[in-house]
N, C-alpha and C positions, 0 to 999 in steps of 0.2 A: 661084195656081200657084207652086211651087216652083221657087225660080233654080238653075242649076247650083252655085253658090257657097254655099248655104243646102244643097244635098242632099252638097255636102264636108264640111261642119261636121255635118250630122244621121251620116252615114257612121262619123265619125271618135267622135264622142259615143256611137254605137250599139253601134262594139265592145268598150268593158266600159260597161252600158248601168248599172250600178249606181253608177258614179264621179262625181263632179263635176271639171269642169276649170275652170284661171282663165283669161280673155278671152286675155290675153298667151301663153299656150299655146296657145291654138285657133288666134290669129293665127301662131304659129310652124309649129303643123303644118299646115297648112294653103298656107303659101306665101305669107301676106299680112304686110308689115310693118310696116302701120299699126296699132295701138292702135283707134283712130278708129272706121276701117273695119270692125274687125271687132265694135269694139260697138256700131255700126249695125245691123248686119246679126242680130244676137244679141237687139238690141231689139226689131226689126222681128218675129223671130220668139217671142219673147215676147210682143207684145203679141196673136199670136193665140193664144197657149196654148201653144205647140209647146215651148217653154223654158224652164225655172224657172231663176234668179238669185237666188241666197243671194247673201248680205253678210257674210263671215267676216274680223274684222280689216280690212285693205286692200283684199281681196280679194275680186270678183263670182264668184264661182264658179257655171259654169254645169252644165245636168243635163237631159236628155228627160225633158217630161212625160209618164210613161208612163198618165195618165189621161185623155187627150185622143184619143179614137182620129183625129183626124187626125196627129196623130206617127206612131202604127203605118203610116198611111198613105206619109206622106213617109218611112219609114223602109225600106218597101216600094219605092218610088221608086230610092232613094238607092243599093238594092242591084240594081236592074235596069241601074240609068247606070254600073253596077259601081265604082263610089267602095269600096262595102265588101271591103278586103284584110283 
């Protein structure tokens, strides 16, 4: 199941759903100040499919796998717990 914290990060990825962001972003918008933290949490959803992680440069840049239909799911989720502005 989806944490509250994983359906703020799908929310925030979901609203331009074609972009890539880098970890250190998600942790800023998000409210998290850890690094750490937030590429735990990033991992975590990666390793079910939900996340792709390119490697550009320095930079993990994250993305919804929009071929996973549990994404669509938890992106479903994410707009009921209204995270989606």
């Amino acid at each position: 199941m989806i944490t509250k914290e994983q359906a703020k990060m799908i929310a925030l990825l979901s609203r331009k759903i074609s972009e890539s962001y880098p970890i250190a972003e998600l942790a800023k918008k998000t409210g998290k100040k850890s690094y750490t933290w937030t590429f735990n949490v990033i991992k975590s959803m990666e390793k079910e499919g939900i996340i792709r992680i390119d490697k550009k440069g320095g930079l993990n840049l994250c993305k919804l796998n929009l071929d996973n239909p549990l994404t669509l799911h938890y992106i479903s989720i994410a707009e009921l717990l209204n995270f989606k502005k």
